[in-house]
GUMIVEX-220211 format. One line per field, with one value per atom (N, C-alpha, C): residue in three letters; atom name; x, y, z; chain; residue number from 1. Coordinates in steps of 0.001 Angstrom, whole numbers. Each point is the difference from the previous one (the first is absolute). Layout:
<sites>
res: c(ala, ...)
atom: c(CA, ...)
east: c(X, ...)
north: c(Y, ...)
up: c(Z, ...)
chain: c(A, ...)
n: c(NUM, ...)
</sites>
This chain:
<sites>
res: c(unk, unk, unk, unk, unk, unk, unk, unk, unk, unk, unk, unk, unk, unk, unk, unk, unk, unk, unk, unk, unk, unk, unk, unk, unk, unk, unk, unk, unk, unk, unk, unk, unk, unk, unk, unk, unk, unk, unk, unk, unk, unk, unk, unk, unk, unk, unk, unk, unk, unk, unk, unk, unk, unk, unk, unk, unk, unk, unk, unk, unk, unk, unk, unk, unk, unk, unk, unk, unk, unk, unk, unk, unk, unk, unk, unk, unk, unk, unk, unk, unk, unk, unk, unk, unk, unk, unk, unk, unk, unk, unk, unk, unk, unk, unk, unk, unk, unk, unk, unk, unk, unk, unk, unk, unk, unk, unk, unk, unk, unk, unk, unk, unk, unk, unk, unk, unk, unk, unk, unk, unk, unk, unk, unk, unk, unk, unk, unk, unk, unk, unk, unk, unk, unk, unk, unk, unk, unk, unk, unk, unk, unk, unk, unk, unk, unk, unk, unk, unk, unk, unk, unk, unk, unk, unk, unk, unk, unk, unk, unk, unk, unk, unk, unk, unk, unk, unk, unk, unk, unk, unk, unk, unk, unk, unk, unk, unk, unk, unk, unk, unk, unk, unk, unk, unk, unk, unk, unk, unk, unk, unk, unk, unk, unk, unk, unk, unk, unk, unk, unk, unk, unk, unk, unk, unk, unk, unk, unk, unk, unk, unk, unk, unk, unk, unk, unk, unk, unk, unk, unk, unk, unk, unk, unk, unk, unk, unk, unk, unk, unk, unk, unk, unk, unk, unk, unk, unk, unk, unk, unk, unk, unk, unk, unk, unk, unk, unk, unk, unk, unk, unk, unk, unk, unk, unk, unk, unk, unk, unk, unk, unk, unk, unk, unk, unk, unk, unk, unk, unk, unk, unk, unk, unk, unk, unk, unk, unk, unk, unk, unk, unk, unk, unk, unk, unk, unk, unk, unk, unk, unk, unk, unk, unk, unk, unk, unk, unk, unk, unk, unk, unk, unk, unk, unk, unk, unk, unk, unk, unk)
atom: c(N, CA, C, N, CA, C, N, CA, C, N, CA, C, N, CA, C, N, CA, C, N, CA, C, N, CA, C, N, CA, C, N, CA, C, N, CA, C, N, CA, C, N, CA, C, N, CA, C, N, CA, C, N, CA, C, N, CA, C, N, CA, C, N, CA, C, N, CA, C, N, CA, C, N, CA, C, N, CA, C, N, CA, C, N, CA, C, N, CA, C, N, CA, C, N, CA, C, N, CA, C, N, CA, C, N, CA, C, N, CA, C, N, CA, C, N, CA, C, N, CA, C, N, CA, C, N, CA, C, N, CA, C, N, CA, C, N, CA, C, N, CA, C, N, CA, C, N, CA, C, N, CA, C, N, CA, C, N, CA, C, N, CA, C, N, CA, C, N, CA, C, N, CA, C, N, CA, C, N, CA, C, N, CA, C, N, CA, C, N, CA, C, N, CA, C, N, CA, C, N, CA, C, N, CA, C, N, CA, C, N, CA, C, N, CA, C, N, CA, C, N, CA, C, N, CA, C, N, CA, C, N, CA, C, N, CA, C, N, CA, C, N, CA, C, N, CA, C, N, CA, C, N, CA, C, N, CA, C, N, CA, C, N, CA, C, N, CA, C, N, CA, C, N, CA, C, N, CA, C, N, CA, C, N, CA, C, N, CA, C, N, CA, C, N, CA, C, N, CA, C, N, CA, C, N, CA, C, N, CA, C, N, CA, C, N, CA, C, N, CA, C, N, CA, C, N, CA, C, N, CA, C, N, CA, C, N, CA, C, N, CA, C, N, CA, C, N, CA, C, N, CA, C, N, CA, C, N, CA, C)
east: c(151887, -355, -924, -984, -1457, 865, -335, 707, -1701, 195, -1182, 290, -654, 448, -286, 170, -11, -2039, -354, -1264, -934, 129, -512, -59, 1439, -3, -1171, -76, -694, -1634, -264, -1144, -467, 1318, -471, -71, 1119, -486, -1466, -326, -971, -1344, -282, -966, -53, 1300, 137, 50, -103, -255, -1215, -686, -1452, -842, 494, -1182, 307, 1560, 170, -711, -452, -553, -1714, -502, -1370, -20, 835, -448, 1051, -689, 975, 514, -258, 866, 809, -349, 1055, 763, -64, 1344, 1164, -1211, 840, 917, -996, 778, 1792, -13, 540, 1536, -148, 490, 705, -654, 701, 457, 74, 894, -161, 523, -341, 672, 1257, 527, -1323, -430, -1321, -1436, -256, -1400, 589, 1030, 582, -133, 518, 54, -1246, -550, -1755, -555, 102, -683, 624, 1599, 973, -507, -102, 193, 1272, 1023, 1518, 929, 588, 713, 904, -40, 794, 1501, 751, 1620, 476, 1125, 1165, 725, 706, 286, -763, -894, -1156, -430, 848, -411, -1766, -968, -943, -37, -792, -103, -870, -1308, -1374, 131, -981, 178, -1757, -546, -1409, 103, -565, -445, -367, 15, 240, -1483, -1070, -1279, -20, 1111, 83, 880, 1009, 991, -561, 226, -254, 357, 1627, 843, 778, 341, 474, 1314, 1221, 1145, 1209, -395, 1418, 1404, 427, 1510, 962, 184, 1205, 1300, 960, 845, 1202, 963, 978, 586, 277, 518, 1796, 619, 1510, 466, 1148, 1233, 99, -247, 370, -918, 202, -671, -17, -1396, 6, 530, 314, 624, -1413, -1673, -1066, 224, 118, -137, 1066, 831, 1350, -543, -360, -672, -504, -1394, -881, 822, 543, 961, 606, 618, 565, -623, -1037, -1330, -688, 86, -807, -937, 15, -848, -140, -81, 683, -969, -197, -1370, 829, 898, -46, -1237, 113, -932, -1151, -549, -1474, -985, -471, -806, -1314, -866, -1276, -704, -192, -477, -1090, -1532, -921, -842, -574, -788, 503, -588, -210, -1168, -141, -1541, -106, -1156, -12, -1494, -296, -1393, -48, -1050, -168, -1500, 124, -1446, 75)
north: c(21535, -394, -1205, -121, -835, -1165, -922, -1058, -1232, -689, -922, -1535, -907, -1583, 10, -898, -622, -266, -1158, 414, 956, 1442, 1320, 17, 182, 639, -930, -1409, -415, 172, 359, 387, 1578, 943, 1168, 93, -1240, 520, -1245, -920, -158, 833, 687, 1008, 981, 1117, 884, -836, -1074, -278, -443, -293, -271, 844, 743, 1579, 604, -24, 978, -494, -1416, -580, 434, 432, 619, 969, 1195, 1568, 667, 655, 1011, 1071, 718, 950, -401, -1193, -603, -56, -915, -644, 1663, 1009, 1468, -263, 412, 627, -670, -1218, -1213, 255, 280, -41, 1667, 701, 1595, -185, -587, 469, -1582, -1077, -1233, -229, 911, 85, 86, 981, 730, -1016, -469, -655, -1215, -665, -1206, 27, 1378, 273, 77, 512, -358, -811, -1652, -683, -709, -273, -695, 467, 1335, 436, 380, 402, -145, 124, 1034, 558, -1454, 662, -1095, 825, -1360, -405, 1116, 627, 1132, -1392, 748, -561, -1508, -62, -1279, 785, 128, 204, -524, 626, -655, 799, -1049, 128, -608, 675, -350, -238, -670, -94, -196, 207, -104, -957, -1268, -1122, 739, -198, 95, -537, 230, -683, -512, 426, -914, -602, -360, -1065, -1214, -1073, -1112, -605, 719, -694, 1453, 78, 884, -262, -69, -889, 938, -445, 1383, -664, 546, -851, 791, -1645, 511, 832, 457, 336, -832, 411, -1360, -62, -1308, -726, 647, -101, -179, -462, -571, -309, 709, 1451, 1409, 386, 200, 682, 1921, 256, 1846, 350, 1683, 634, -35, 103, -199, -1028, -1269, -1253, -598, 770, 8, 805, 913, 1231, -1030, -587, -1368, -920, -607, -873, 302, 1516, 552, 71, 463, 386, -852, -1304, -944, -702, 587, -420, -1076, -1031, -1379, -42, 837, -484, 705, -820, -43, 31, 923, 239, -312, 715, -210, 1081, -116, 719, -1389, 1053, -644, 311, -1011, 62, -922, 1039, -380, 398, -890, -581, 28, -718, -640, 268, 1084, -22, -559, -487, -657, -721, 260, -31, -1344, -944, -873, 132, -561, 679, 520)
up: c(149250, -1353, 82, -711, 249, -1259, 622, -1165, 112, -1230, -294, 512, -260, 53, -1703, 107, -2174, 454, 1149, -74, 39, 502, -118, -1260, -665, -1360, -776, 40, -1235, 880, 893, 587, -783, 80, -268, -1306, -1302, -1203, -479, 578, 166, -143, 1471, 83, -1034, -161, -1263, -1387, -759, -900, -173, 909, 356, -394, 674, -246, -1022, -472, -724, -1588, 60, -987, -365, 1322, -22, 367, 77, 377, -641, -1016, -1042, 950, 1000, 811, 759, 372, 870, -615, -1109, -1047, -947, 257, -482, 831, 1100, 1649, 69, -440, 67, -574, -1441, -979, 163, 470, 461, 1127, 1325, 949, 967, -778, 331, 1906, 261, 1213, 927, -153, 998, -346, -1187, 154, 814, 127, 779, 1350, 194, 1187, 825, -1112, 1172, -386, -1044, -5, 1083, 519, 498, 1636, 37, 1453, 596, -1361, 854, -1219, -50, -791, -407, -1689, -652, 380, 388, 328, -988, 979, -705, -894, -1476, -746, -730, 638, -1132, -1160, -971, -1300, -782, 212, -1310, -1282, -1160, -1199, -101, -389, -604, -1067, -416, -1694, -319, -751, -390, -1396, 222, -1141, -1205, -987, -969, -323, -604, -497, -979, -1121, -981, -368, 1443, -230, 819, -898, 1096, 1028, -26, 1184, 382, 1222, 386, 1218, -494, 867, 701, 1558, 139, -88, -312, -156, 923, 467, 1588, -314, 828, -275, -793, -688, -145, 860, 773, 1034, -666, 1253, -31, 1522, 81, 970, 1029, -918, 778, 1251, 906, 871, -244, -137, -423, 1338, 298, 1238, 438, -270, 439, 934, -616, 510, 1055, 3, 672, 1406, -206, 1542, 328, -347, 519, 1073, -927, 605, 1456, -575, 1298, 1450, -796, 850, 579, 268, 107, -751, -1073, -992, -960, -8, -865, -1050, -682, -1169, -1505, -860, -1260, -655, -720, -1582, 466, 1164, 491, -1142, -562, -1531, 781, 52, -37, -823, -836, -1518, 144, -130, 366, -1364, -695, -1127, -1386, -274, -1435, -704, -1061, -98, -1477, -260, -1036, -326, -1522, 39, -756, -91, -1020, -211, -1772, -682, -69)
chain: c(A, A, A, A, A, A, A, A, A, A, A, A, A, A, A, A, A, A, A, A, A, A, A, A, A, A, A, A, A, A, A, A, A, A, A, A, A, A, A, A, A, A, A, A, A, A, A, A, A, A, A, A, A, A, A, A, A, A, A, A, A, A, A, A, A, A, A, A, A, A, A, A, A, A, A, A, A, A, A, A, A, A, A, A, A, A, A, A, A, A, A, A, A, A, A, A, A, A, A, A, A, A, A, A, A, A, A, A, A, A, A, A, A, A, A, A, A, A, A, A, A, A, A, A, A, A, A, A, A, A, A, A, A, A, A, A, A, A, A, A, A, A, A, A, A, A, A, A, A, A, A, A, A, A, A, A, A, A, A, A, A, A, A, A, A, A, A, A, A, A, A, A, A, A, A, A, A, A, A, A, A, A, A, A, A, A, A, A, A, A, A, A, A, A, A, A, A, A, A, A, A, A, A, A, A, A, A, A, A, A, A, A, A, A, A, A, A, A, A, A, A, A, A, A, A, A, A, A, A, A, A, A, A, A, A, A, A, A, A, A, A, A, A, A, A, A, A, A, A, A, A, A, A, A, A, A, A, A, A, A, A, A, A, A, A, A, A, A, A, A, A, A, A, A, A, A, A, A, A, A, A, A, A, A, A, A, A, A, A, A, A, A, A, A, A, A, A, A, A, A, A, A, A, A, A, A, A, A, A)
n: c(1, 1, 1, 2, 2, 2, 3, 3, 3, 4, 4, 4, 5, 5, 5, 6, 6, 6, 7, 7, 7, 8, 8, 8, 9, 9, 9, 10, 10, 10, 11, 11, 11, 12, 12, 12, 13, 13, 13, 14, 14, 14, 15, 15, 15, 16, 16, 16, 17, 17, 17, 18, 18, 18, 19, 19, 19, 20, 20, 20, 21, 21, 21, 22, 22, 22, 23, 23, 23, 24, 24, 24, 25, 25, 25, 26, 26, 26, 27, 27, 27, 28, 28, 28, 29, 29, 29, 30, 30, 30, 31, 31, 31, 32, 32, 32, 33, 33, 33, 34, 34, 34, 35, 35, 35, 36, 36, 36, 37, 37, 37, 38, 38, 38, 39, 39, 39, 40, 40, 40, 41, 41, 41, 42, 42, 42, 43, 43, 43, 44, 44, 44, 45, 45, 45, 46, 46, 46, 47, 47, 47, 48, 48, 48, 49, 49, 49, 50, 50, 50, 51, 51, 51, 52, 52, 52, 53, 53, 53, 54, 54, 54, 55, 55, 55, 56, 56, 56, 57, 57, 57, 58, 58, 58, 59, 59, 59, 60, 60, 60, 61, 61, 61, 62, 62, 62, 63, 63, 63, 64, 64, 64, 65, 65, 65, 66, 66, 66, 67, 67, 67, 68, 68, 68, 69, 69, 69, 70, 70, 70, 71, 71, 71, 72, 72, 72, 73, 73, 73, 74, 74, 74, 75, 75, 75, 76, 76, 76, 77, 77, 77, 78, 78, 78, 79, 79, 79, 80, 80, 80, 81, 81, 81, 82, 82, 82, 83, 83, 83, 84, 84, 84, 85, 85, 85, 86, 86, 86, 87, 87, 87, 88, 88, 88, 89, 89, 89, 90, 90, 90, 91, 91, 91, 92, 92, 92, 93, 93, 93, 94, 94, 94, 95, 95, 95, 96, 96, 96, 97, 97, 97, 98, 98, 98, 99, 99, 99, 100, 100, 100, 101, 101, 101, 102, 102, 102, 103, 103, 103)
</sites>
């Protein structure tokens, strides 16, 4: 199983928000089978179980906010495997932009 660093990831949504800002097929391509365009902007299959969710800005909202999960005490049976697993990363959600226009 191909796993990332946290720096890859903001490298790879970097690059794919980059482009996907100047090339309308890309940003299709993107938005229909976002696993596979990653995979070949990345070079390396996105991680079994890394959940994504695209979302496309809104042009006539001015602010556009993802809102985290609600926090609890609880550890999920997700977050619990982790743990098990070697994995020490609570509520890792990489929540990458803020878009927002002024003027």
């Amino acid at each position: 199983m191909a796993t990332w660093t946290e720096a890859e990831v903001q490298q790879i949504v970097k690059d794919v928000t980059t482009k996907a800002t100047t090339d309308q097929q890309f940003r299709k391509a993107l938005m229909a089978n976002p696993r596979a365009v990653i995979k070949e902007v990345a070079g390396k299959e996105v991680p079994e179980g890394f959940n994504l969710k695209l979302i496309e800005a809104d042009p006539g909202a001015d602010l556009t906010v993802v809102i985290p999960p609600l926090e609890t005490d609880e550890l999920s049976d997700q977050e619990l495997d982790q743990v098990a697993g070697g994995r020490g990363c609570r509520g890792l959600g990489v929540s990458i932009g803020v878009c927002f226009s002024i003027g």
